[in-house]
mmCIF file of the N, C-alpha and C atoms, coordinates in Angstrom:
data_MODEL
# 
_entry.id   MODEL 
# 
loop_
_atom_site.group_PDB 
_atom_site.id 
_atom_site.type_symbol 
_atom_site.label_atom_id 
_atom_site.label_alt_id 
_atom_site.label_comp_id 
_atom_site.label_asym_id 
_atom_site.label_entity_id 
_atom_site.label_seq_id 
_atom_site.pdbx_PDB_ins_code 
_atom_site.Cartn_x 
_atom_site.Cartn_y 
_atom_site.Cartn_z 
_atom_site.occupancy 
_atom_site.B_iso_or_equiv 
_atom_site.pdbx_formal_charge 
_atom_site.auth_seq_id 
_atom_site.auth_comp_id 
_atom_site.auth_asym_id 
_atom_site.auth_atom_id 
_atom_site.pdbx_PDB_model_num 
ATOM 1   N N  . UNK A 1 1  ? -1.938  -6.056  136.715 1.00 0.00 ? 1  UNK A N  1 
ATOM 2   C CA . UNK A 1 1  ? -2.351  -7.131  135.832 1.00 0.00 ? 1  UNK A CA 1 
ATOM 3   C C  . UNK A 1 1  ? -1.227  -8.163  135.759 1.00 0.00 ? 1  UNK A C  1 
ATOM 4   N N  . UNK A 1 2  ? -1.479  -9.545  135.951 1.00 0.00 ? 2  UNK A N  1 
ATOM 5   C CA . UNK A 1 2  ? -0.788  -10.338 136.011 1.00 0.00 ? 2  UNK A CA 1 
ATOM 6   C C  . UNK A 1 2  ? -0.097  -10.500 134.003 1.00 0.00 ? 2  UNK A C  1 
ATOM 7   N N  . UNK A 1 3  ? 1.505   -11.238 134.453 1.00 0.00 ? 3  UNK A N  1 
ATOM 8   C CA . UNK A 1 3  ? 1.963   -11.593 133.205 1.00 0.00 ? 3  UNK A CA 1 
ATOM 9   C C  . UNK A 1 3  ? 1.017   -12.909 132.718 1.00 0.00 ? 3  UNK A C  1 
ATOM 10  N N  . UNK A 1 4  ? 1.195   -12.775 131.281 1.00 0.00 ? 4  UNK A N  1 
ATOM 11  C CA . UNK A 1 4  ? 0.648   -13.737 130.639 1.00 0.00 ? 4  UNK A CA 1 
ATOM 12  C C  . UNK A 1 4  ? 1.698   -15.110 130.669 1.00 0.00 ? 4  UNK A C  1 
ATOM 13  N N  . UNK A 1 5  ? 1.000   -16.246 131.078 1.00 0.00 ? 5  UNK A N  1 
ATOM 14  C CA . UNK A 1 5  ? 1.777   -17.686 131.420 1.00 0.00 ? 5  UNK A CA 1 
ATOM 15  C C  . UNK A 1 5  ? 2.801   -18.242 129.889 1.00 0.00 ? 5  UNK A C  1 
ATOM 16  N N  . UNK A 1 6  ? 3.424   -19.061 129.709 1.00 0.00 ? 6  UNK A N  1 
ATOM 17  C CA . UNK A 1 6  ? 3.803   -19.382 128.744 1.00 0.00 ? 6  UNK A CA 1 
ATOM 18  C C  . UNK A 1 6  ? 2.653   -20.543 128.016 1.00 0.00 ? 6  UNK A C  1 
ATOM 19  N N  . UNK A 1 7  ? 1.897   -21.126 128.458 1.00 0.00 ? 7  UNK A N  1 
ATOM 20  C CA . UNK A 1 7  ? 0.957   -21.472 127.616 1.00 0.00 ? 7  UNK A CA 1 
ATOM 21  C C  . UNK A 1 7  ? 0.070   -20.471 127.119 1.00 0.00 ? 7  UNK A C  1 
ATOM 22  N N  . UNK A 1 8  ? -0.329  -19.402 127.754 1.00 0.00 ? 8  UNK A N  1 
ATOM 23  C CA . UNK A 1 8  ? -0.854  -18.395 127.497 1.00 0.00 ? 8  UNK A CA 1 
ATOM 24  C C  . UNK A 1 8  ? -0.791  -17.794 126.300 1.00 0.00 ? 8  UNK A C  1 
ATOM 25  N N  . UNK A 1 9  ? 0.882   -17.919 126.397 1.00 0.00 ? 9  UNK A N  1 
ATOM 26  C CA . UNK A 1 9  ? 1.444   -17.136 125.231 1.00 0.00 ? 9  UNK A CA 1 
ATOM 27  C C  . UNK A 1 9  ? 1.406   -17.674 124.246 1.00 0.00 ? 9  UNK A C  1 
ATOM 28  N N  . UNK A 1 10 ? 1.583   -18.913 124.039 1.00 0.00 ? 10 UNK A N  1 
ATOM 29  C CA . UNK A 1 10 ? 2.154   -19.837 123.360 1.00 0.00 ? 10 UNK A CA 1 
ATOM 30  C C  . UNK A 1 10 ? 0.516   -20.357 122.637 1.00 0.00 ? 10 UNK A C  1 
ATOM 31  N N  . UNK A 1 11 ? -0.365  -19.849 123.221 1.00 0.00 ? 11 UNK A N  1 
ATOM 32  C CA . UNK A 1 11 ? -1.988  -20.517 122.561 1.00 0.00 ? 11 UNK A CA 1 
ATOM 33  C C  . UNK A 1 11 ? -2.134  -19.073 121.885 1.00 0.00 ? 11 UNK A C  1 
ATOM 34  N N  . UNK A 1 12 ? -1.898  -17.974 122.260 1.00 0.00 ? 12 UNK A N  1 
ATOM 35  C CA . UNK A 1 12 ? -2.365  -16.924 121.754 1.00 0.00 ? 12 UNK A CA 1 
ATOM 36  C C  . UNK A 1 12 ? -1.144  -16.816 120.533 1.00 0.00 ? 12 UNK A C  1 
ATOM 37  N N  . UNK A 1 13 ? -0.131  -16.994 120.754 1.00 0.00 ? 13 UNK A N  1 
ATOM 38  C CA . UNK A 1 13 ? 0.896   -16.784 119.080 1.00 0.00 ? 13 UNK A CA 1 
ATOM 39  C C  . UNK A 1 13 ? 0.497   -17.610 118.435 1.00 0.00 ? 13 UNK A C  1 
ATOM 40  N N  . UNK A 1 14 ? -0.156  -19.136 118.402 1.00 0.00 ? 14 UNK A N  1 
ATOM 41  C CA . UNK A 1 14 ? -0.390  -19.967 117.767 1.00 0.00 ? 14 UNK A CA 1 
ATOM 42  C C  . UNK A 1 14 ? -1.450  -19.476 116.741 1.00 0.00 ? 14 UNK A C  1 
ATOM 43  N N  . UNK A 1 15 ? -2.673  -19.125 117.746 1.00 0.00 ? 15 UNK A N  1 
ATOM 44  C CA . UNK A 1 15 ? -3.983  -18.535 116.722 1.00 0.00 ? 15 UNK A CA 1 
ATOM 45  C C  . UNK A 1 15 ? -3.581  -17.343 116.332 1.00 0.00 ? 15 UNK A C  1 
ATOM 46  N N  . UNK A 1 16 ? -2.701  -16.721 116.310 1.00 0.00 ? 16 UNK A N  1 
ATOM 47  C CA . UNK A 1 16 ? -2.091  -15.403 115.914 1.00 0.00 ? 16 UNK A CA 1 
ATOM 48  C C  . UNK A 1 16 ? -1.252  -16.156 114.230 1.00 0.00 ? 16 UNK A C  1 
ATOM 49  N N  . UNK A 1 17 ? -1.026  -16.746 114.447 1.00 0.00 ? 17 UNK A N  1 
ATOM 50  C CA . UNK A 1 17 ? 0.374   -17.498 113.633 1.00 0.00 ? 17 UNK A CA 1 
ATOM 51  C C  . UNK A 1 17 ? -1.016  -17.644 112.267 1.00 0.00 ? 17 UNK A C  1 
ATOM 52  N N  . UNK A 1 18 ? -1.494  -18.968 112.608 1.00 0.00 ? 18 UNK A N  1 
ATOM 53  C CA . UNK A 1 18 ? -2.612  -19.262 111.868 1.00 0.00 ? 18 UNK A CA 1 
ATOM 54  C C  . UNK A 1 18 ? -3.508  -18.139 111.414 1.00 0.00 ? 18 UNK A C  1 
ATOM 55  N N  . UNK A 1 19 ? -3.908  -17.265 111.497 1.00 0.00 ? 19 UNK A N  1 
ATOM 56  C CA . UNK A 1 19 ? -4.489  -15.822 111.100 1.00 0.00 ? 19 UNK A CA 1 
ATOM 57  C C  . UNK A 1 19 ? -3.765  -15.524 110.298 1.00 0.00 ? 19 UNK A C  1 
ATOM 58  N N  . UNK A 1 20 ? -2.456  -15.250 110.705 1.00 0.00 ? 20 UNK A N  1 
ATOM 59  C CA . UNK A 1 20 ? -1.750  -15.218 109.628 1.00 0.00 ? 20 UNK A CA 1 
ATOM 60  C C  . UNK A 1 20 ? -1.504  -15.872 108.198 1.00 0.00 ? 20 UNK A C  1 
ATOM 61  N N  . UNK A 1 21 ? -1.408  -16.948 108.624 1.00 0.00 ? 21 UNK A N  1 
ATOM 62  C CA . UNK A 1 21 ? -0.770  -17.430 107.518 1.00 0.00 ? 21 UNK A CA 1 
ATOM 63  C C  . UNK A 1 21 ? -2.017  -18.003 106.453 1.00 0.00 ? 21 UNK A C  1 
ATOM 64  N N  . UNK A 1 22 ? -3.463  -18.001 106.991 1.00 0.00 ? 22 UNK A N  1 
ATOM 65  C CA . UNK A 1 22 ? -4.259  -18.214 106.276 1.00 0.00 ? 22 UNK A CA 1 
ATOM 66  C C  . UNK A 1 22 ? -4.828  -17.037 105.203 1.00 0.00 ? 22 UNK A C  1 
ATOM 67  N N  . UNK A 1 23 ? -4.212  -15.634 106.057 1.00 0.00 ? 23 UNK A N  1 
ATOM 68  C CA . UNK A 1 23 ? -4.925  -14.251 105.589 1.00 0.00 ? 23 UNK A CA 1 
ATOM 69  C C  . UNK A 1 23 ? -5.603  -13.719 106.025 1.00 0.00 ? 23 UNK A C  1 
ATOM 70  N N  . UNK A 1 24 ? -6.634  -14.380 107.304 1.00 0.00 ? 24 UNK A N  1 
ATOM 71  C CA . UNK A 1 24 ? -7.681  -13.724 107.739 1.00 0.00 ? 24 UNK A CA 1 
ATOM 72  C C  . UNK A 1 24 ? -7.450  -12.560 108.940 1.00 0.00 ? 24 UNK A C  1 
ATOM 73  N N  . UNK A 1 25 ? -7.956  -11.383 108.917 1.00 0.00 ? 25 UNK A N  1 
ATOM 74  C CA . UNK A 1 25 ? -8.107  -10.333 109.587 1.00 0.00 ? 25 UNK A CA 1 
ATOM 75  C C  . UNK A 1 25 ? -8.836  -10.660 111.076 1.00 0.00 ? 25 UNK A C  1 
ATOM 76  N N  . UNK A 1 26 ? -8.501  -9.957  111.912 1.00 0.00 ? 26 UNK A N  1 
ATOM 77  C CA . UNK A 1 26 ? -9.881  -9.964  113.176 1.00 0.00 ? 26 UNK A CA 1 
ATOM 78  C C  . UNK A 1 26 ? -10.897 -10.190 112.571 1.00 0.00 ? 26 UNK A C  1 
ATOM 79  N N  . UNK A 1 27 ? -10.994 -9.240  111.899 1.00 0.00 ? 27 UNK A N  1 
ATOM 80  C CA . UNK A 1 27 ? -12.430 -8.465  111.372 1.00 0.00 ? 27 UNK A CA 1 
ATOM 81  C C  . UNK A 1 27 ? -13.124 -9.470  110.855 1.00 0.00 ? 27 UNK A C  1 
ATOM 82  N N  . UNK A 1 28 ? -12.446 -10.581 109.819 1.00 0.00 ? 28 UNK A N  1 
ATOM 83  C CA . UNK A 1 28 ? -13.279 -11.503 109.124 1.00 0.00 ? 28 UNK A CA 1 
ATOM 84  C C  . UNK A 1 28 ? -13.052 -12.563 110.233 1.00 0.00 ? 28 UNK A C  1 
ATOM 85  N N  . UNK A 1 29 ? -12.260 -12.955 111.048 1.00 0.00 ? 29 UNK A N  1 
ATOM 86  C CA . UNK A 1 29 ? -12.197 -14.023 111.942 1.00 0.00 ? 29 UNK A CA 1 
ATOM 87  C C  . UNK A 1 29 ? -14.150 -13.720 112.640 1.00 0.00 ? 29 UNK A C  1 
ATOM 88  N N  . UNK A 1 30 ? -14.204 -12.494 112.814 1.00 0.00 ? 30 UNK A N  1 
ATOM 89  C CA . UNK A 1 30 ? -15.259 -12.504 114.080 1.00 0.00 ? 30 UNK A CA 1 
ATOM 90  C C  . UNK A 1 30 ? -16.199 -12.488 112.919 1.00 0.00 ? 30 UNK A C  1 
ATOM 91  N N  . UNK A 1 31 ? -16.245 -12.248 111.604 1.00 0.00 ? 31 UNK A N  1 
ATOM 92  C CA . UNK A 1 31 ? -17.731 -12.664 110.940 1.00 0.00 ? 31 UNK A CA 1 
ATOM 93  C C  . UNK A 1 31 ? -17.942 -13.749 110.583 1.00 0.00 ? 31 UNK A C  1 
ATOM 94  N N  . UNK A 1 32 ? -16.510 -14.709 110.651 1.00 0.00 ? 32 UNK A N  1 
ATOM 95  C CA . UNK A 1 32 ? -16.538 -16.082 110.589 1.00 0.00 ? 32 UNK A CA 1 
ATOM 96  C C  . UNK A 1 32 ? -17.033 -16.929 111.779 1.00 0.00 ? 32 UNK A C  1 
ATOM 97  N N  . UNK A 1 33 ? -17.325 -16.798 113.034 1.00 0.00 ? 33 UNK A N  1 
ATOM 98  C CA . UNK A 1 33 ? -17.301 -16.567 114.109 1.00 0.00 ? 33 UNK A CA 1 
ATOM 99  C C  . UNK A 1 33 ? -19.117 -16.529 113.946 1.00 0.00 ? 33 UNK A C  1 
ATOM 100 N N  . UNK A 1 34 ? -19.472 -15.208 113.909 1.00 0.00 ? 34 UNK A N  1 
ATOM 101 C CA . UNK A 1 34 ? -20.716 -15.051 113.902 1.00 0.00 ? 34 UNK A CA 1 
ATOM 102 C C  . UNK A 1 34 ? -21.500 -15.839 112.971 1.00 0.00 ? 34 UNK A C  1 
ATOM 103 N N  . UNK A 1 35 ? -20.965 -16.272 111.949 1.00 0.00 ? 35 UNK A N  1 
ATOM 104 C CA . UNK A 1 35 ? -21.769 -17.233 110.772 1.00 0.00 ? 35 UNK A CA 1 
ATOM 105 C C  . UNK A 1 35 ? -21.984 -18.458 111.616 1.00 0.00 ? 35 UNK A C  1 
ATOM 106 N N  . UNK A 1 36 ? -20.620 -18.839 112.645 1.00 0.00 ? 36 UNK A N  1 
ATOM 107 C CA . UNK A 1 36 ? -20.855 -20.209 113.704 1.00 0.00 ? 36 UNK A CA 1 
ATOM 108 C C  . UNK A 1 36 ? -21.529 -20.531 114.615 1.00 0.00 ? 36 UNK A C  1 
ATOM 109 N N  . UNK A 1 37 ? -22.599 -18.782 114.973 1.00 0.00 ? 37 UNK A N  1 
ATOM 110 C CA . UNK A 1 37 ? -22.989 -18.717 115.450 1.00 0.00 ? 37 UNK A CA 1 
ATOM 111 C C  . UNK A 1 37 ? -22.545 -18.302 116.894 1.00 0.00 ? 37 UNK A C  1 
ATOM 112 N N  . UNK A 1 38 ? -21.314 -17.949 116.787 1.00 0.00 ? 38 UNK A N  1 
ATOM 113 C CA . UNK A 1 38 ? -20.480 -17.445 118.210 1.00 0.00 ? 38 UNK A CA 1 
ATOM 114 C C  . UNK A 1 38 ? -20.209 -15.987 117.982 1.00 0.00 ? 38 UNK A C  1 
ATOM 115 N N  . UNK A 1 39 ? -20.606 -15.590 119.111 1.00 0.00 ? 39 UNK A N  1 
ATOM 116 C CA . UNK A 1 39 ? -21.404 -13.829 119.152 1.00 0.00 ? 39 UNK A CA 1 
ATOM 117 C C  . UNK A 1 39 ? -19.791 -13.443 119.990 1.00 0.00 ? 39 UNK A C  1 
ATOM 118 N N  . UNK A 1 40 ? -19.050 -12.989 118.878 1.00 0.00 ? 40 UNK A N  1 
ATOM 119 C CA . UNK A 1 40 ? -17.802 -12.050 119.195 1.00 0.00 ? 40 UNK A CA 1 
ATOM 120 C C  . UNK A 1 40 ? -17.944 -10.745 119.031 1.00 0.00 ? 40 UNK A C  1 
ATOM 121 N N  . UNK A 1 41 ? -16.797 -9.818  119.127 1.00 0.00 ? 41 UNK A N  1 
ATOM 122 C CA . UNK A 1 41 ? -16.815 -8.618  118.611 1.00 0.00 ? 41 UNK A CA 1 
ATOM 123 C C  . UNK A 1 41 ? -15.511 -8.426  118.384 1.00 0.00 ? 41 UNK A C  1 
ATOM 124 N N  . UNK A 1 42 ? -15.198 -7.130  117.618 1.00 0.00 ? 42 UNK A N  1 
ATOM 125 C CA . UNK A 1 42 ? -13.536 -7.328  117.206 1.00 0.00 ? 42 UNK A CA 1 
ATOM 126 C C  . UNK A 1 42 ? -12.844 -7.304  118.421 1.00 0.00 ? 42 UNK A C  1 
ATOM 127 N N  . UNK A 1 43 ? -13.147 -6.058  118.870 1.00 0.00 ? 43 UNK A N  1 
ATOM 128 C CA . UNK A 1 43 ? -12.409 -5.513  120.223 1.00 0.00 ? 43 UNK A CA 1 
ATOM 129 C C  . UNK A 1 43 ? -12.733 -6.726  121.083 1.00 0.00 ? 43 UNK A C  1 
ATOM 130 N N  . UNK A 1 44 ? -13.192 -7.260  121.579 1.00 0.00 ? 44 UNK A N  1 
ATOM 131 C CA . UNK A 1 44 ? -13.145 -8.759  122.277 1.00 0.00 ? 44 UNK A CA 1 
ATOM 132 C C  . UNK A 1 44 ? -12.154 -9.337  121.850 1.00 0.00 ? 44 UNK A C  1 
ATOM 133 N N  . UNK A 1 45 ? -12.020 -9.748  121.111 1.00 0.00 ? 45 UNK A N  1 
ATOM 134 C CA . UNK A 1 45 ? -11.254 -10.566 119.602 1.00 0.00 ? 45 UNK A CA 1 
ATOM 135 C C  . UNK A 1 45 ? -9.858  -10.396 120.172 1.00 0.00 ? 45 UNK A C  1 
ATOM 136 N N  . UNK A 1 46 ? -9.601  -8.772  119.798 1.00 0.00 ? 46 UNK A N  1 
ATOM 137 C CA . UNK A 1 46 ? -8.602  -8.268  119.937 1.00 0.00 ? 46 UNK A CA 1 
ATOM 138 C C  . UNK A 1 46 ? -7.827  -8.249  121.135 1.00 0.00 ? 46 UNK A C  1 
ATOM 139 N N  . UNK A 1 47 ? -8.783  -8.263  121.951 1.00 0.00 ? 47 UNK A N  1 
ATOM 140 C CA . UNK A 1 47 ? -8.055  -7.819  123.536 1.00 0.00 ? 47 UNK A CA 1 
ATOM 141 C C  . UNK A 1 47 ? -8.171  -9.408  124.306 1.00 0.00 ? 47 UNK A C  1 
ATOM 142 N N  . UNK A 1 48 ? -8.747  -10.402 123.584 1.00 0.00 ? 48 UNK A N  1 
ATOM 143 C CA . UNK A 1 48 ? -8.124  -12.288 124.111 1.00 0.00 ? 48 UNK A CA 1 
ATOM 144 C C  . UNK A 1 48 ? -7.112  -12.224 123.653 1.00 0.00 ? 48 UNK A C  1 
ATOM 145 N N  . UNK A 1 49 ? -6.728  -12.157 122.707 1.00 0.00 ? 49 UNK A N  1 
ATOM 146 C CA . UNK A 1 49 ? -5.597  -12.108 121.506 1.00 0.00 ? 49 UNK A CA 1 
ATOM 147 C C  . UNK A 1 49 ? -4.491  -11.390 122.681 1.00 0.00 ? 49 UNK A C  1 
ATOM 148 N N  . UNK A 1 50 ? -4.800  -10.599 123.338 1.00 0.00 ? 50 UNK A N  1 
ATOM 149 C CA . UNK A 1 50 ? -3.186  -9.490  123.345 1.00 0.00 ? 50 UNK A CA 1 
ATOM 150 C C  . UNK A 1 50 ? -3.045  -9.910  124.954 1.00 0.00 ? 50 UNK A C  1 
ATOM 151 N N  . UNK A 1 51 ? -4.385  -10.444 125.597 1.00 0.00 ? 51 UNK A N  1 
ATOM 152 C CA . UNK A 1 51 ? -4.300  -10.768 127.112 1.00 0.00 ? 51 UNK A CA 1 
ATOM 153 C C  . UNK A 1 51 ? -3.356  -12.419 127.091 1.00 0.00 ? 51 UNK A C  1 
ATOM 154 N N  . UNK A 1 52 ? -3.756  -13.070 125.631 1.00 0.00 ? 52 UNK A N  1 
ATOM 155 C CA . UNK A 1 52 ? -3.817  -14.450 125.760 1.00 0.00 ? 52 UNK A CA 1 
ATOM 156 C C  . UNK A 1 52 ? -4.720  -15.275 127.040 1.00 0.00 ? 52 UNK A C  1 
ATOM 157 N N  . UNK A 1 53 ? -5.691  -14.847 127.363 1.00 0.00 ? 53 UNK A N  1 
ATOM 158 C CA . UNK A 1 53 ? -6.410  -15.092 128.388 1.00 0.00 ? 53 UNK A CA 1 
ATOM 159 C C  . UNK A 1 53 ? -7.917  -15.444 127.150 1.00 0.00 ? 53 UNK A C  1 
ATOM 160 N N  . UNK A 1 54 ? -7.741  -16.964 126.898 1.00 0.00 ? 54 UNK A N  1 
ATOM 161 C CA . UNK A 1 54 ? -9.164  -17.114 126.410 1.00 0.00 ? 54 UNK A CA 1 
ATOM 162 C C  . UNK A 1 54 ? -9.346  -18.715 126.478 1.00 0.00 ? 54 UNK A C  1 
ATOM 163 N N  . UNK A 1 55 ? -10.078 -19.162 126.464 1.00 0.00 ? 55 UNK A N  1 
ATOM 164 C CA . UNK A 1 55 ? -10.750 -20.981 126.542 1.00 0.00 ? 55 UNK A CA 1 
ATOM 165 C C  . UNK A 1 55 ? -10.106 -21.430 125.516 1.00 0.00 ? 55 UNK A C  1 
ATOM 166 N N  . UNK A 1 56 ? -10.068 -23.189 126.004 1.00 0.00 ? 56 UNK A N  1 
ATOM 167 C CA . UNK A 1 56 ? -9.880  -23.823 124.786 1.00 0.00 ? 56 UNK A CA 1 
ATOM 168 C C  . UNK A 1 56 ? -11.163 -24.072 123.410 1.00 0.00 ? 56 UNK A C  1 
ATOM 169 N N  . UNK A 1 57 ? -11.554 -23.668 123.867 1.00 0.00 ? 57 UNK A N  1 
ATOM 170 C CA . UNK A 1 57 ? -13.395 -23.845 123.337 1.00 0.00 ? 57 UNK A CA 1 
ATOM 171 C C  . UNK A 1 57 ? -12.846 -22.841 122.265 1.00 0.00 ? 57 UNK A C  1 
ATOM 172 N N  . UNK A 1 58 ? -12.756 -21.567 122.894 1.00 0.00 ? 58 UNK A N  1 
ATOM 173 C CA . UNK A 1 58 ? -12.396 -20.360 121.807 1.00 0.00 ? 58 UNK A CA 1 
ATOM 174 C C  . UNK A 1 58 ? -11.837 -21.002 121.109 1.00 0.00 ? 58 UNK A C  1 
ATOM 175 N N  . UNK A 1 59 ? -10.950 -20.813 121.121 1.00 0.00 ? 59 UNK A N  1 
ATOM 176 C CA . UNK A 1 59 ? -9.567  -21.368 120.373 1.00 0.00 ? 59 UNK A CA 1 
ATOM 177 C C  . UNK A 1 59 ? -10.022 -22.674 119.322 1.00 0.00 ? 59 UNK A C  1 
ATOM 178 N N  . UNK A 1 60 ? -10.523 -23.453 119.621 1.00 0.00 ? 60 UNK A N  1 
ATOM 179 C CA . UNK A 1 60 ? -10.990 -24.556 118.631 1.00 0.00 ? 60 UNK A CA 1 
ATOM 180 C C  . UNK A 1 60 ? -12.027 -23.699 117.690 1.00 0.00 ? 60 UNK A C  1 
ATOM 181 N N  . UNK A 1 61 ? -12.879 -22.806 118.256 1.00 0.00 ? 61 UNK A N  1 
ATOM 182 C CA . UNK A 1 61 ? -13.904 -22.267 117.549 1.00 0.00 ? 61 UNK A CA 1 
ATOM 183 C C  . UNK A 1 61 ? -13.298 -21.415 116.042 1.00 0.00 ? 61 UNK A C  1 
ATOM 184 N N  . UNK A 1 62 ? -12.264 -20.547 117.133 1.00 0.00 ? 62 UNK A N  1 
ATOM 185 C CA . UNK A 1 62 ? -11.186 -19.831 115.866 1.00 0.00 ? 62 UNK A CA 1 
ATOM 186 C C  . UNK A 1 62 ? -10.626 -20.270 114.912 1.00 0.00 ? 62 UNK A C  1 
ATOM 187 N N  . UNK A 1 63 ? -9.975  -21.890 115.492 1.00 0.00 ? 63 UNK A N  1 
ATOM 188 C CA . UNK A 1 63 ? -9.380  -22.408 114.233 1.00 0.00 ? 63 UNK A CA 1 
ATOM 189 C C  . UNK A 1 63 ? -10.200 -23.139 113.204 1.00 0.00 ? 63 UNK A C  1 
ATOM 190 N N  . UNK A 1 64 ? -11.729 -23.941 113.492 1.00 0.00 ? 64 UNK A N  1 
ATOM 191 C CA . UNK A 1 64 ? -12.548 -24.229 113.042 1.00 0.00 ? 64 UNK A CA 1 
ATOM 192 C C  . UNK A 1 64 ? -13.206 -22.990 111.759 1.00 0.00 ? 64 UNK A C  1 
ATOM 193 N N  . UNK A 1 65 ? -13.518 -22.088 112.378 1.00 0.00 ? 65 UNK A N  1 
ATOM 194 C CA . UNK A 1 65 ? -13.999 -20.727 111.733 1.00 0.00 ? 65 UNK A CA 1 
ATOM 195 C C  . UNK A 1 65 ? -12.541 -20.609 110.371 1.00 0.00 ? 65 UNK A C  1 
ATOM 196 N N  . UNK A 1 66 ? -11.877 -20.458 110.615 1.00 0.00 ? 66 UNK A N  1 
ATOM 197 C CA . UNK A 1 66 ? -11.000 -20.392 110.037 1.00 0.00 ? 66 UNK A CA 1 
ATOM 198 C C  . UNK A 1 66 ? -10.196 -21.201 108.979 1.00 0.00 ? 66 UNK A C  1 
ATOM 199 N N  . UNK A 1 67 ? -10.573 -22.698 109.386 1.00 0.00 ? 67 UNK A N  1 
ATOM 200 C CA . UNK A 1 67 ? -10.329 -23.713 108.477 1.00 0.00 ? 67 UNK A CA 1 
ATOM 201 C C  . UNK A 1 67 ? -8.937  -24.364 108.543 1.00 0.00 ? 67 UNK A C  1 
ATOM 202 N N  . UNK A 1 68 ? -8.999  -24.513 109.825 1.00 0.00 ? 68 UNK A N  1 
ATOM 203 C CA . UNK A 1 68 ? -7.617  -25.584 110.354 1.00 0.00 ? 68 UNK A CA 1 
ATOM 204 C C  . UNK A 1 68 ? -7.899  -26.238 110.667 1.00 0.00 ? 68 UNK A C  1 
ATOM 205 N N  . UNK A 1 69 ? -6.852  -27.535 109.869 1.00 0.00 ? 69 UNK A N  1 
ATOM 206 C CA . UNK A 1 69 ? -7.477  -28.898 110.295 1.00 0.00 ? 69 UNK A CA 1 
ATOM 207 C C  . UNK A 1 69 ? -6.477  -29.460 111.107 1.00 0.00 ? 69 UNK A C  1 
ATOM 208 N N  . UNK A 1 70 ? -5.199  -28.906 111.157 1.00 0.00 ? 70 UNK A N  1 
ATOM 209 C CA . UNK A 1 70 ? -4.378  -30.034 112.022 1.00 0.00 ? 70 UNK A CA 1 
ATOM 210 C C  . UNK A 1 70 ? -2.964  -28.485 112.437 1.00 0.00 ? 70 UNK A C  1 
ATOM 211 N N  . UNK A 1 71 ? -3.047  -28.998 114.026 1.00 0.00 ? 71 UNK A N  1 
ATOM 212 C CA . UNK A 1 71 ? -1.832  -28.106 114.304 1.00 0.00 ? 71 UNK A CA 1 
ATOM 213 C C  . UNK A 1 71 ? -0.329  -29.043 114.797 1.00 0.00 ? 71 UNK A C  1 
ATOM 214 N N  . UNK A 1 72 ? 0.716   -28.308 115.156 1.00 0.00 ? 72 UNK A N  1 
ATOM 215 C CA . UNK A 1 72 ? 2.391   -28.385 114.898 1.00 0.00 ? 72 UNK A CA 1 
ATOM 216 C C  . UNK A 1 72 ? 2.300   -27.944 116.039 1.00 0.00 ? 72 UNK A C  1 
ATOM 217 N N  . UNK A 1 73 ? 2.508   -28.337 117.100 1.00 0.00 ? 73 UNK A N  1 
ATOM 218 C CA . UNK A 1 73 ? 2.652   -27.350 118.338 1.00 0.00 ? 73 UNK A CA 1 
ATOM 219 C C  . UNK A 1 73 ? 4.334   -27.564 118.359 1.00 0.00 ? 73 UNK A C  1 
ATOM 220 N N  . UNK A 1 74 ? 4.992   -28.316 117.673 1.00 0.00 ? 74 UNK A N  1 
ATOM 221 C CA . UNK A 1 74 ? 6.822   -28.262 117.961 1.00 0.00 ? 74 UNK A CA 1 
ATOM 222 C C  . UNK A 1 74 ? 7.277   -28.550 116.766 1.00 0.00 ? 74 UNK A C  1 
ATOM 223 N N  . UNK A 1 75 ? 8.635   -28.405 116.793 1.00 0.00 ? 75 UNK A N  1 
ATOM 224 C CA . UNK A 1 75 ? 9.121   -28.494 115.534 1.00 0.00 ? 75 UNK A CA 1 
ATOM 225 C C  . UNK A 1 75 ? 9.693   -30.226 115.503 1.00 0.00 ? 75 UNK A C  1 
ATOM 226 N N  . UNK A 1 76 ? 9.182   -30.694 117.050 1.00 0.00 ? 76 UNK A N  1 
ATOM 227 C CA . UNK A 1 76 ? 9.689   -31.970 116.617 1.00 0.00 ? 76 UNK A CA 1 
ATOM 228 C C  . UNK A 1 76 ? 9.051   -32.981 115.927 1.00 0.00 ? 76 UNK A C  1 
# 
C-alpha cells in the first residue's frame, strides 16, 4: 500500500482537526451525512479518514454536515 501524499495528509488532519474541535464523533459525522442525504457508513468514514484517500466533494460534504464555514489552511 502506497504512503499517504502530503496533501493527503494534510486534507485528512484538517477534517480530523475540525471533528474535533467542533465535538462531533464519526458516528454523528455519518448521521449528519445521511440527513444530507450522503449514504456513508462509519467504517467507510473511518478507513478515508486513516487512508486520507477521499474526494474533494467528500470533504466539502463533511465540513458542510458539520457546520464549517470558513477554513485556515496556514498560519499565515
Amino acid at each position: 500500500m502506497s504512503e499517504k501524499t502530503d496533501y493527503e495528509a494534510l486534507a485528512a488532519n484538517l477534517l480530523k482537526a475540525e471533528l474535533k474541535r467542533k465535538g462531533v464523533t464519526y458516528s454523528q459525522l455519518v448521521e449528519k451525512l445521511n440527513q444530507m442525504g450522503v449514504d456513508e457508513k462509519e467504517v467507510n468514514v473511518r478507513n478515508k479518514l486513516s487512508r486520507g484517500k477521499f474526494t474533494a466533494a467528500f470533504l466539502l460534504q463533511c465540513l458542510s454536515a458539520i457546520g464549517v464555514a470558513s477554513l485556515r489552511l496556514s498560519a499565515d
